[in-house]
N, C-alpha and C positions, 0 to 999 in steps of 0.2 A: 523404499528408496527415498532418502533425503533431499530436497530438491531448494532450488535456490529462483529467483526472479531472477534477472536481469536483462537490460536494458542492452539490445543489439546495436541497434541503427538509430538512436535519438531523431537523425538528419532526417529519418524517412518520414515520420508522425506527420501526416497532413491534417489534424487535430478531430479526425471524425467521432473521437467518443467511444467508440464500440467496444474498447477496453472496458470503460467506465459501464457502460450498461453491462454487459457480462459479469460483470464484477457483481453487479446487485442482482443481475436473474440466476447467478449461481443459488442464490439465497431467497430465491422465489420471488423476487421482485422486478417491476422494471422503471425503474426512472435513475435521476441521475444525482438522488440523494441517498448517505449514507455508502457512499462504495468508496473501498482501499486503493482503487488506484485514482492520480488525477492528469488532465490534459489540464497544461493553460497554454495561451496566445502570449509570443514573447513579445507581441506589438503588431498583429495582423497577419495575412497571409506571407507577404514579405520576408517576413522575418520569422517566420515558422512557431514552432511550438515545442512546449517541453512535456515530459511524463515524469511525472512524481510520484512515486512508488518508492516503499521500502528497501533499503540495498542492502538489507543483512550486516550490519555493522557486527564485526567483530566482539568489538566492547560495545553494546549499546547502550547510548548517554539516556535512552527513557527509563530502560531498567534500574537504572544507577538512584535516578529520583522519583519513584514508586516509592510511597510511604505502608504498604500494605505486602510488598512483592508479590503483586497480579504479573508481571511479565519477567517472565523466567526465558535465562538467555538459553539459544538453539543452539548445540553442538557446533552447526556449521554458517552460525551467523542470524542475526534479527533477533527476534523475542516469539514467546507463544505467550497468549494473554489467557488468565486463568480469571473468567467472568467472575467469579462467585467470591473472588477475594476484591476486585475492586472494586472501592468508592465511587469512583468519578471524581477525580480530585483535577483531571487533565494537566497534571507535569507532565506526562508525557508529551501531551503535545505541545506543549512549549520547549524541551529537551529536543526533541527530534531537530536534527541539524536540516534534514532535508523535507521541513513541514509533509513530511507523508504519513503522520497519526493524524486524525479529524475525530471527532464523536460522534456518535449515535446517539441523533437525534431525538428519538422515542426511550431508547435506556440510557444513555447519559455514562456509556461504556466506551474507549476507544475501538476506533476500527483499524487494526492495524492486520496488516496481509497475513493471507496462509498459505501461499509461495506456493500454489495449488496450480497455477497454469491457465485457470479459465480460462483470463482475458486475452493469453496469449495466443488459445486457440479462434479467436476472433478478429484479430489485427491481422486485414488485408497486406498490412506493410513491411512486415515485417521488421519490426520495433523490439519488440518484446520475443523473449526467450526463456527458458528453463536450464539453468544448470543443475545435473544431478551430482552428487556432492557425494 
């Protein structure tokens, strides 16, 4: 089943992270470097927070400026990154309209989502979602 990220309730996100950690313990890790999704503070509690995660672009503008074509567009939106052809040249992450590519720190690879659900299954708030496609 082909499945998609998306962003339910932005409003709900009380900025606890637990996306972010789920995202790097899917990959055996736990800290809050090196994960595809991110929380930031729009200015405090106040004023709440956003999540920055991949939304599956139709056309995606990273794929377009991959000088190697490591990110091969998905049927139903985003990219799949194909390690072993990329440099680490990071256009992608300068393309990405919605800063949700970062790199990997230790490989010097983007990390961009595998629309896998983890994090989803970890957000008390219910923010985050799965469309299957």
């Amino acid at each position: 089943m082909i499945r998609r990220l998306v962003i339910e309730d932005a409003e709900r996100c009380v900025g606890c992270q637990s996306c972010m950690f789920a995202c790097t313990r899917r990959e055996g890790n736990a800290s809050l470097e090196d994960q595809r999704i991110h929380v930031k503070s729009l200015g405090g509690v106040a004023r709440g927070f956003t999540v920055i995660v991949c939304r599956a672009c139709k056309d995606p503008s990273c794929m377009y400026v991959c000088p190697v074509d490591a990110l091969q567009k998905r049927e139903v939106g985003g990219v799949r990154l194909s390690s072993e052809k990329c440099i680490g040249c990071g256009r992608c992450v300068d393309a990405c309209p919605f800063s949700a590519i970062t790199m990997d720190s230790e490989t010097n690879k983007p990390l961009v989502c595998l629309y896998c659900g983890y994090c989803m299954d970890y957000c008390a708030y219910g923010v985050l979602g799965v469309e299957k496609v």
